[in-house]
C-alpha positions, -999 to 999 in steps of 0.1 A, spaced: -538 46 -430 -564 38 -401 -577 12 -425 -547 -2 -432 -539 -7 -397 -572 -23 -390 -567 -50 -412 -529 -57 -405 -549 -59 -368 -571 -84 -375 -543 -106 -399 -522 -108 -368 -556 -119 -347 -562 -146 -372 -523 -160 -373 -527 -163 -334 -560 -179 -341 -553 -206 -364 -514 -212 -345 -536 -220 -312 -566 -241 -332 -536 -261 -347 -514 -266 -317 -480 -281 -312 -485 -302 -349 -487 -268 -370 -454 -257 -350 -438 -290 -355 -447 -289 -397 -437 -253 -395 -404 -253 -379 -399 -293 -367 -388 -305 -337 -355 -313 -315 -368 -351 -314 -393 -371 -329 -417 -389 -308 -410 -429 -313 -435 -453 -313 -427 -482 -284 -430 -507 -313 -401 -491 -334 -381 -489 -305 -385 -521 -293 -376 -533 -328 -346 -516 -327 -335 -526 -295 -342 -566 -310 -321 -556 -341 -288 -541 -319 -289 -568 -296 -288 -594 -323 -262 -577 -337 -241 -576 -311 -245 -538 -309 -254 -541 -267 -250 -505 -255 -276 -496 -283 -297 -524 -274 -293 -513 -239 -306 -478 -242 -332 -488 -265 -350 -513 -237 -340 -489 -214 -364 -464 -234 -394 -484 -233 -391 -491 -199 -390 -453 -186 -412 -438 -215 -441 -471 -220 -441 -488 -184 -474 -499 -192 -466 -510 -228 -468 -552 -240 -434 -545 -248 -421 -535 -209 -418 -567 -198 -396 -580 -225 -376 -547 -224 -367 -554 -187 -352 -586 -194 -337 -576 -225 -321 -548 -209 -304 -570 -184 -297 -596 -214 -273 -567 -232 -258 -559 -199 -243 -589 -195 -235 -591 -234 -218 -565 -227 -200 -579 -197 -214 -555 -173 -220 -577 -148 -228 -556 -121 -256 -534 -137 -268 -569 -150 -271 -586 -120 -293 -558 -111 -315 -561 -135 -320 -595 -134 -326 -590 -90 -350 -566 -102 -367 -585 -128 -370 -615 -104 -381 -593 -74 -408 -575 -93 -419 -609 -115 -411 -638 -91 -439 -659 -112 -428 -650 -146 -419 -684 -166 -384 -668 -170 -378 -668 -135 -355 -702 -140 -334 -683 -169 -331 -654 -143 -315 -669 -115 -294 -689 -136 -284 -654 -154 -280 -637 -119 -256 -665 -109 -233 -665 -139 -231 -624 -135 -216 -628 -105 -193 -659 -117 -178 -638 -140 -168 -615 -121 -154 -641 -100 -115 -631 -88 -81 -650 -95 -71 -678 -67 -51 -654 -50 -82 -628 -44 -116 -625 -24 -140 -650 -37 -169 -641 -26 -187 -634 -56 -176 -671 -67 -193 -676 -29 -224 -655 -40 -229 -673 -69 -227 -710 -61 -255 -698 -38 -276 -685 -65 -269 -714 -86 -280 -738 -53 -311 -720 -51 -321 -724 -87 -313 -762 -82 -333 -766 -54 -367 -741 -66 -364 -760 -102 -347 -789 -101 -364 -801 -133 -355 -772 -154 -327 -769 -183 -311 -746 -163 -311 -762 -131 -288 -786 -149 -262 -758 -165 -261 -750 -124 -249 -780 -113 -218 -777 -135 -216 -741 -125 -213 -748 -87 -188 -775 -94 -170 -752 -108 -177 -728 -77 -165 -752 -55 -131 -761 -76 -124 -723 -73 -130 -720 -34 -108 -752 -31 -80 -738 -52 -85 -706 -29 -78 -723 6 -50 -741 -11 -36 -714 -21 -44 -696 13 -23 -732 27 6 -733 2 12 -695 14 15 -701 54 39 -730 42 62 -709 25 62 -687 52 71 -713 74 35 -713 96 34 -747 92 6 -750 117 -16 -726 99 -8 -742 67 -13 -774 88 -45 -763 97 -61 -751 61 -50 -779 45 -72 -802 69 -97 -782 66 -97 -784 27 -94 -822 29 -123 -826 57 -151 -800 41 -147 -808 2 -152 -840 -20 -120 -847 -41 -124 -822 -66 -89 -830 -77 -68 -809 -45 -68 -838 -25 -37 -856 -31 -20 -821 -31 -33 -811 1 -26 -845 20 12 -845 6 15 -806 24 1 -818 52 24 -847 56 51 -820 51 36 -796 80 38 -823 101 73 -833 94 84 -796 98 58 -785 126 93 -787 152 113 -764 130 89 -735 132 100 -707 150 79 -701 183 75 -665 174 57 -672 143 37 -698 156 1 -685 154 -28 -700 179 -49 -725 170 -77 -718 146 -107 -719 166 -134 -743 148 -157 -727 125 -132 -697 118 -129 -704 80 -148 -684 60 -160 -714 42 -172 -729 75 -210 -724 66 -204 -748 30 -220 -779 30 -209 -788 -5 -227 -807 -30 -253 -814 -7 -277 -813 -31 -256 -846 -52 -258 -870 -24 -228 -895 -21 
């Protein structure tokens, strides 16, 4: 019995023995585990595969992976822009506008840098509001697209952001005409007098001009018939929120 007891003593001793020699990879072939440690070059490969195939939140969680797990990895540079790239795939502008800020801010040589801010710029112009709305993002990203113009003039995308701010600026105008057309149905006809000058003075014809100039003859013609309570005070110069534009600057005449 005593020997018995020895020798059921010394089987447990040697379990315990080999289980520590062998580690966590004996305990993994003996019972598995909850999640198999991925190599960063099978993620990344799978990231590649979703996004081409149009399979963005995927993609997204994949880059995301090798960014938090293999910082230090060839791949985490890629994975950072790749991450933002499915973001905006996947027409969330927001979180990729982020990542392209941060890519830029932490990279600001990196050849991409061009592609970024061009990115950055058209994250923010598709968020970009109806006429009738705030457009300050379409105000936040004709700046983006200026400053890509004017740090890489020469680059292919330097040339997508011309057409891009044109478009910028056709939205803004269609904004303050809107903002115009609005105090003239309310029968403000200096207010509307007043945006409508300011529309034709600060833009190029962008294609609002001969609409803005017949309202304006209109204001003018009806200025007596407006009530002196809903006459408003004169805008004071520089009051516009557009005051700070200088548009197409950058085109010359």
């Amino acid at each position: 019995m005593c020997k018995s007891s020895i020798i059921a003593k010394w089987f447990i001793v040697g379990t315990v023995m080999i289980f520590l020699s062998s580690g966590c990879s004996l305990w993994k072939s003996w019972f598995g585990s909850e999640e198999e440690e991925e190599l960063p070059t099978k993620i990344m490969s799978d990231g590649r595969e979703n996004l081409e195939k149009g399979h963005y939140k995927s993609a997204t969680e994949a880059f995301e992976k090798i960014k938090d797990r293999y910082p230090y990895s060839k791949f985490a540079l890629e994975a950072e822009l790749k991450m933002a790239d499915s973001l905006y795939n996947d027409e969330e502008y927001e979180q990729a506008y982020d990542s392209y800020y941060d890519f830029e801010r932490l990279h600001p040589k990196n050849s991409s840098i061009p592609y970024v801010m061009y990115r950055k710029g058209m994250s923010l112009f598709k968020q970009g509001s109806t006429i009738d709305r705030d457009q300050s993002n379409t105000y936040k990203a004709k700046e983006d697209f200026e400053r890509l113009i004017k740090r890489f003039p020469k680059s292919e995308y330097a040339k997508m952001a011309r057409t891009k701010v044109r478009e910028c600026y056709i939205s803004l105008a269609e904004y303050e005409l809107y903002v115009a057309h609005y105090y003239f149905k309310m029968k403000k006809y200096r207010a509307a007098m007043d945006r409508y000058l300011y529309l034709v003075k600060n833009y190029p014809d962008l294609g609002q001009y001969h609409e803005a100039l017949e309202y304006l003859s209109k204001c003018k013609e009806r200025l007596p018939e407006e009530p002196e309570e809903q006459e408003e005070p004169k805008k004071k110069k520089g009051s516009s929120w557009l005051k700070k534009l200088n548009p197409f600057s950058w085109w010359g005449d």
